[in-house]
ZAMARGU-4260 file (C-alpha; in steps of 0.2 Angstrom, whole numbers, plus 5000, padded with zeros to 4 digits):
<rodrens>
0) 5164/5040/4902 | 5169/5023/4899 | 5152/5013/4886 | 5143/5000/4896 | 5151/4984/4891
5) 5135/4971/4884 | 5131/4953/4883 | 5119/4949/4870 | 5112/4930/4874 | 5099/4925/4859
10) 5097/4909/4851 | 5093/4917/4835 | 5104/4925/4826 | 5095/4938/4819 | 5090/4942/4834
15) 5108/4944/4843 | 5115/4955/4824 | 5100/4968/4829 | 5102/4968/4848 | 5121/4972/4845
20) 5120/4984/4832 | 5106/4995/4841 | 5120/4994/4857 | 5134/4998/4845 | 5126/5013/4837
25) 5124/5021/4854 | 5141/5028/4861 | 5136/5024/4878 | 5136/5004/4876 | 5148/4992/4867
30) 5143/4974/4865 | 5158/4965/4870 | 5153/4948/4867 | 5138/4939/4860 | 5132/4919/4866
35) 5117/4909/4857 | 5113/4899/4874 | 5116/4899/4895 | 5130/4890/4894 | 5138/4901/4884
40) 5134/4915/4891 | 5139/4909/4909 | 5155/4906/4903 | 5157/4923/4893 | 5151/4931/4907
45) 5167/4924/4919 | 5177/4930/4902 | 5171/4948/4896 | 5162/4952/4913 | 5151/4963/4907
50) 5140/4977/4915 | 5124/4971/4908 | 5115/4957/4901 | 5100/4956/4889 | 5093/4936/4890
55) 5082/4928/4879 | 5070/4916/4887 | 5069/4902/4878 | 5084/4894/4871 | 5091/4876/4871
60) 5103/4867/4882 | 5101/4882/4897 | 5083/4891/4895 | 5081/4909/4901 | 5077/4907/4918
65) 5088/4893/4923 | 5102/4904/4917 | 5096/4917/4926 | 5097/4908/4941 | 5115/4907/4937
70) 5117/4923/4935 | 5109/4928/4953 | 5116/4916/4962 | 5135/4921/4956 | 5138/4938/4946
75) 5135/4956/4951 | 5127/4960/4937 | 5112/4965/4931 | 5099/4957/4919 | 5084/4962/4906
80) 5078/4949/4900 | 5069/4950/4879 | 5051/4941/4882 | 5037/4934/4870 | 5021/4943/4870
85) 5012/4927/4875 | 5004/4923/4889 | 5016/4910/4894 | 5030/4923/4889 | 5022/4934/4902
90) 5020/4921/4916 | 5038/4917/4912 | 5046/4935/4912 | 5036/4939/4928 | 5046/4927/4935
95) 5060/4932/4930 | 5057/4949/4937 | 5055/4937/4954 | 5071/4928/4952 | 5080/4945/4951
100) 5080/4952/4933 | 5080/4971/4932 | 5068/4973/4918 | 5063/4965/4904 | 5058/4970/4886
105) 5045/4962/4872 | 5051/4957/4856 | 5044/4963/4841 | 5039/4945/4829 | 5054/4944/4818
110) 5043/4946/4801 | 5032/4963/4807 | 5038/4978/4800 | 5054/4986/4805 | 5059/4975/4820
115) 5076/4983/4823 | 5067/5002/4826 | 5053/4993/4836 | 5065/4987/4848 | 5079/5001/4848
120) 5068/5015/4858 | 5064/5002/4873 | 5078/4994/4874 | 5090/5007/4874 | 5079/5017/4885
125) 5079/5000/4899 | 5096/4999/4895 | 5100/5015/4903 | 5090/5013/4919 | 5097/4995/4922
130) 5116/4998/4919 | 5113/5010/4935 | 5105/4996/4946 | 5118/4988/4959 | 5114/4971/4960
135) 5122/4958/4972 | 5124/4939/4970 | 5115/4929/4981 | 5105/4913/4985 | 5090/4912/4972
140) 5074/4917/4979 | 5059/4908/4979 | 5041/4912/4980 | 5036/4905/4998 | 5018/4894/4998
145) 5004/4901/5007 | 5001/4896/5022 | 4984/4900/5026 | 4969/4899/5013 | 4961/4916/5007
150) 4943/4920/5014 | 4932/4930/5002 | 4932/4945/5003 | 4914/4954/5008 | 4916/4972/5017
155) 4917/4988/5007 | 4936/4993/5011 | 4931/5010/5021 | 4955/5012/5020 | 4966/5012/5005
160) 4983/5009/5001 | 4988/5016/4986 | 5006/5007/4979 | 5015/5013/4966 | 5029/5006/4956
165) 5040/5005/4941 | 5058/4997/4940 | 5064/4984/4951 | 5043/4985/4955 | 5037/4966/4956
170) 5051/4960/4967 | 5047/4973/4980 | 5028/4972/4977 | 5031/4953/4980 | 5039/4956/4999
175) 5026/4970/5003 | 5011/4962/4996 | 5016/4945/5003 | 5020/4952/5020 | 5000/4958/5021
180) 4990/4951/5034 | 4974/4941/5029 | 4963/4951/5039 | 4971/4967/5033 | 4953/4981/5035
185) 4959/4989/5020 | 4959/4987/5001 | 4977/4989/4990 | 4979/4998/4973 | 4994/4995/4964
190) 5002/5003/4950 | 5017/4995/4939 | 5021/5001/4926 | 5021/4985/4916 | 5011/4982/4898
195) 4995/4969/4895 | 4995/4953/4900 | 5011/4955/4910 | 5000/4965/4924 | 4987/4950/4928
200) 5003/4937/4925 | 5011/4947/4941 | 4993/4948/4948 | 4991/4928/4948 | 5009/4925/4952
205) 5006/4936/4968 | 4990/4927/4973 | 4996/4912/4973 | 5006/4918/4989 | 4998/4929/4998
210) 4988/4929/5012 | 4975/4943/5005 | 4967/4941/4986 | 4979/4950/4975 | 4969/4951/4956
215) 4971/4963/4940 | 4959/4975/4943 | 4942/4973/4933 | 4931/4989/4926 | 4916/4992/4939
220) 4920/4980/4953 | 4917/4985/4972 | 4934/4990/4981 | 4933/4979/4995 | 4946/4976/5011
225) 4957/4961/5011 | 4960/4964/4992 | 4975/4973/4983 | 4969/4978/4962 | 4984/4979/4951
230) 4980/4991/4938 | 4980/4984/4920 | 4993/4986/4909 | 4989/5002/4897 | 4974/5009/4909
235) 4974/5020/4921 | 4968/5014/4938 | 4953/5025/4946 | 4942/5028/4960 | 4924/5031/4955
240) 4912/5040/4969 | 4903/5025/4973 | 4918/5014/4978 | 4923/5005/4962 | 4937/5002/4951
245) 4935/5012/4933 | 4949/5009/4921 | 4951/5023/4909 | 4964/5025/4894 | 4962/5043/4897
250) 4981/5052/4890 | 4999/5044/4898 | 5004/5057/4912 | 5021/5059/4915 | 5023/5048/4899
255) 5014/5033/4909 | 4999/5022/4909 | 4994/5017/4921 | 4999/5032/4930 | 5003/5030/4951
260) 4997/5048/4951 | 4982/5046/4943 | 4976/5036/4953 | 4982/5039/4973 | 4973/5059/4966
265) 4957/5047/4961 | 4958/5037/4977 | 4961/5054/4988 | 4947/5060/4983 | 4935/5048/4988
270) 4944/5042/5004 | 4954/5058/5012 | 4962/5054/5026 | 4958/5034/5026 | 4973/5034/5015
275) 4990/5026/5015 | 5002/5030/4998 | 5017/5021/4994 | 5031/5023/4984 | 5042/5009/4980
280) 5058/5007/4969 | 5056/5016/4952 | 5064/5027/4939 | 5055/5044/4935 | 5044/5055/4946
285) 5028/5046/4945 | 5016/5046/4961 | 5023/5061/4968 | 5009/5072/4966 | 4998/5060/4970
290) 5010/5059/4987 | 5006/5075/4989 | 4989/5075/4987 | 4986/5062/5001 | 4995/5069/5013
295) 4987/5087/5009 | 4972/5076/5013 | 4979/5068/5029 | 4983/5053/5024 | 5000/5045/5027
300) 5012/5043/5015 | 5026/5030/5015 | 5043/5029/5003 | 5055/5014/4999 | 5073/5021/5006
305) 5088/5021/4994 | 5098/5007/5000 | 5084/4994/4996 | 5079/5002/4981 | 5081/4996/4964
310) 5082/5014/4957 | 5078/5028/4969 | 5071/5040/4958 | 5052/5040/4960 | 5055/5038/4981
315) 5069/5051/4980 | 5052/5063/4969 | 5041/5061/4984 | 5053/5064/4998 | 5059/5079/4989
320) 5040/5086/4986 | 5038/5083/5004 | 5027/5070/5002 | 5036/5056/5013 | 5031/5054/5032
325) 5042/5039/5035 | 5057/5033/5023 | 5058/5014/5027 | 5067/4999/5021 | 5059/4989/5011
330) 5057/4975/5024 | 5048/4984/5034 | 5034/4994/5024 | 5022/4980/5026 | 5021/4983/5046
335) 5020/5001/5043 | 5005/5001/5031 | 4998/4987/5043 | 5000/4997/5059 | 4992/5014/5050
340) 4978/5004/5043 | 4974/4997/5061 | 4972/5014/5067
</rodrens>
């Protein structure tokens, strides 16, 4: 099998001699061309045309997320973009993640420890998954303004939807969560597996757009309708007895936290039947048993088809443990979890 050919785009070149080499060690990805700016990785990319990209946010003469644009707008290929730890950093990769980059990855400070190892387990590990993603060129999307002001939310959600999430996540979270009517009677749970500060960064980005409150879930506070809480990044997302959020760091399951399993297993069993799980684009198996549990509960239970998926893989776990009353396009889970909610 033929090594995934890599662009490395940095503007430091420390940077760029690490990323290459950890590629270069791995028999399944050859660095083909390295650029220090947009420009010229634009222009390596029309020459080399690789199979991946890794992007670098900030850079000079074309930033990360205008070259990015770029790269939407005119290659089939996908894109992880290397981000800051910061909060800007975050705000910045979550919307790249919007534009239509596959993952992203946070860089280790250049003067902590042993950067090169820091970065190598992620990187190759994202690397894998996004090589697999077929991406398509297209006009750049655009977070849409909102077009009718939130109403605070005041009754006890007696429904739940329970999403969960992983690669290719945000941008389909985006056109469900966004696609949620105002008056929706029941309260969202989300699960991305994303770390902290990235989750409330996709949290605000969201709310800013949609017609019901989207937040990062906050230890104790009531579940109400018309809300959707994102689990923070590093806590598990649970349902206590008495219709609250409680955030625990209780062991990764299935090598994740937060866990979509954890908590659509929480959530079923304090709502049953007045349930809706959803499993949207992702790699692993995470959220299947909880699938299971919600419909064993009669709930109903919903999975992203493969066409629209990013990566199939955690949809694919849940139709496969039977767990999957409908298996929709992405475009139109919204209506589906509005038209069981109404019920």
């Amino acid at each position: 099998m033929e090594p995934v050919k890599v662009l490395v785009v940095d503007d430091s070149a420390l940077m760029r001699r690490i990323v290459k080499d950890i590629f270069n060690a791995d028999p399944r990805f050859k660095v083909v061309a390295i650029a220090r700016d947009g420009v010229d990785a634009l222009e390596k990319i029309i020459k080399f045309q690789p199979g991946l990209v890794t992007l670098d946010v900030e850079m000079p003469r074309l930033n990360g997320l205008a070259t990015l644009k770029e790269i939407v707008r005119r290659f089939d290929v996908p894109v992880i973009m290397l981000s800051s730890l910061t909060q800007q950093g975050s705000q910045v990769t979550v919307e790249a993640l919007s534009i239509g980059a596959v993952d992203f990855i946070t860089k280790p400070e250049l003067h902590h420890g042993n950067v090169k190892e820091t970065l190598k387990e992620q990187l190759l590990t994202k690397a894998a998954v996004a090589a697999q993603v077929k991406v398509q060129s297209g006009p750049v999307p655009v977070l849409p303004p909102k077009l009718v002001p939130q109403k605070p939310a005041v009754r006890s959600a007696a429904k739940v939807v329970a999403i969960g999430a992983s690669t290719g996540g945000p941008r389909a979270l985006e056109a469900v969560l966004l696609s949620l009517p105002q008056n929706l009677p029941a309260a969202v749970l989300v699960t991305q597996h994303m770390p902290p500060k990235f989750t409330k960064a996709l949290a605000d980005r969201l709310n800013k757009a949609a017609a019901i409150r989207i937040k990062e879930a906050e230890e104790g506070e009531p579940i109400l309708a018309g809300v959707a809480y994102i689990a923070p990044g590093n806590f598990h997302l649970e349902v206590a007895s008495d219709h609250t959020v409680r955030l625990t760091q209780d062991p990764p399951v299935q090598h994740v936290r937060p866990s979509a399993t954890v908590m659509m297993l929480s959530a079923a069993s304090v709502y049953g039947k007045q349930m809706v799980g959803v499993i949207l684009t992702g790699m692993g198996k995470d959220g299947a048993d909880g699938m299971v549990e919600i419909k064993r509960q009669g709930g109903s239970v919903l999975a992203q088809d493969e066409a629209t998926s990013a990566i199939f893989s955690m949809p694919r776990a849940a139709i496969q443990a039977g767990a999957a009353d409908q298996v929709l396009p992405l475009e139109k889970i919204a209506a589906a979890i509005t038209s069981l909610c109404g019920r």
